[in-house]
N, C-alpha and C positions, 0 to 999 in steps of 0.2 A: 597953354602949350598942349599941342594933341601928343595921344596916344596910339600908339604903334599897339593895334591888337593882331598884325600878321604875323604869325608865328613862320618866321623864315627857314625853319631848320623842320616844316610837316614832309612826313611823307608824300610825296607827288604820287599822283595818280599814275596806274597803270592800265598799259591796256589789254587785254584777256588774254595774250597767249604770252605777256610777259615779256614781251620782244623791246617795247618803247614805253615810254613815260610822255605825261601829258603834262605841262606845265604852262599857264597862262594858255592855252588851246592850241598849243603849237606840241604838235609830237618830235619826241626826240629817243634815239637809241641809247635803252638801259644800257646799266654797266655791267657787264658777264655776271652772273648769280654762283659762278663758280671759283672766282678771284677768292679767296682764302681773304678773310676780314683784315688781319696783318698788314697784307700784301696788298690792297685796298688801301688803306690807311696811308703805306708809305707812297702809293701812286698816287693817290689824293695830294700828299705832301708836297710831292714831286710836281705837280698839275696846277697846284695855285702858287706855288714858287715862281716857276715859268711862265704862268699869266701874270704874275706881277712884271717879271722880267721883260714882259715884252710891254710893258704899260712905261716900264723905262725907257723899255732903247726908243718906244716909238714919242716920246715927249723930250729925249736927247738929239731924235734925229741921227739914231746909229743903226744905220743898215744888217750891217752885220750883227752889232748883239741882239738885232730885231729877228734874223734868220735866224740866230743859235736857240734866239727862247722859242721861237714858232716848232722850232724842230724839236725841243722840250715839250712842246705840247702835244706833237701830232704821235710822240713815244707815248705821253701819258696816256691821254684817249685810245690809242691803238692798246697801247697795254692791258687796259679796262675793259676794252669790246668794246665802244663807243665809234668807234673806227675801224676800220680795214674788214676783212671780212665777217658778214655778219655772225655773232657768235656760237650763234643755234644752228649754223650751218658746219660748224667744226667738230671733229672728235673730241672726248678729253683729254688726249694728249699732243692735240692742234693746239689746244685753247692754253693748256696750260705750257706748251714752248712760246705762246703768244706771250704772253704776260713774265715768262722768266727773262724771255731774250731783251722786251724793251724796260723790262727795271732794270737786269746788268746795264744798258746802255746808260740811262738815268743816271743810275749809281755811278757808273765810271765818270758821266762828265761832273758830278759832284768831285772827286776825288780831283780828277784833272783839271778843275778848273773852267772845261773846253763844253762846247756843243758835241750832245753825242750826236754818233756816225749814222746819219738818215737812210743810210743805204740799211737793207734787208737782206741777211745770212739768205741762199736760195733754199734753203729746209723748213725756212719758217712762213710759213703757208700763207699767214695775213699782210703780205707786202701789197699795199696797197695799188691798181691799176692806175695808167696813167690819165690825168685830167682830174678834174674837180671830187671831193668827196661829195657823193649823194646826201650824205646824212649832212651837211654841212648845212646854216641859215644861208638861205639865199643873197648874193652878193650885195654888200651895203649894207647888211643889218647883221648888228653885233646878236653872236647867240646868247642868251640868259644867262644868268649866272649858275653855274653846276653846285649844288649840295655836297657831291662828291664827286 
């Protein structure tokens, strides 16, 4: 039997101005350095919860719990800085209405049971533009797995 000597849980590389991570040689957009470790943690929670949730509905064949969890995630990620506006382009009190607005949403659809509201408060700066996310893997290939 082999041994698993990858230690899945290393630090990924970054790259000099700290903007993305390098993992398996594909760049991807760090998580805000400014997210409060806490609030990381419980968006992290929130992030592999909802990727599981969509590993359900999409092996049940449920449209919509596949849209509730997709929407679960595009809060997580946006939450994080991994999404919506890049994070180094935002004030710190851009960044941090970023991250409060999509954990209430989170947290509320925990509480209710429900997909939270994809729509974006207009005060909250990182509502993403319409059409494909940039930072997203290219269509057909599933992105890596996130650390966090």
């Amino acid at each position: 039997m082999g041994v698993n000597t990858h230690d899945t849980h290393e630090t990924p590389e970054k790259t000099p101005d700290g903007h993305h991570i390098i993992v398996k040689g594909r760049k991807w957009r760090a998580t805000d350095p400014a997210v409060p470790e806490d609030v990381a943690a419980r968006l992290r929670h929130h992030l592999m919860a909802a990727r599981r949730a969509v590993r359900a509905a999409t092996t049940a064949d449920d449209a919509e719990a596949e849209r509730s969890a997709r929407a679960r995630v595009s809060h997580a990620k946006n939450a994080l800085g991994e999404r919506g506006t890049p994070w180094w382009e935002q004030s710190e009190d851009e960044r941090r209405q970023r991250w409060e607005h999509h954990l209430a949403a989170l947290d509320a659809a925990d509480t209710e049971g429900d997909a939270p509201d994809v729509s974006h408060a207009p005060d909250v700066p990182d509502a993403p533009a319409a059409g494909p996310d940039p930072t997203a893997p290219p269509s057909g290939r599933a992105a890596p797995p996130s650390d966090g």
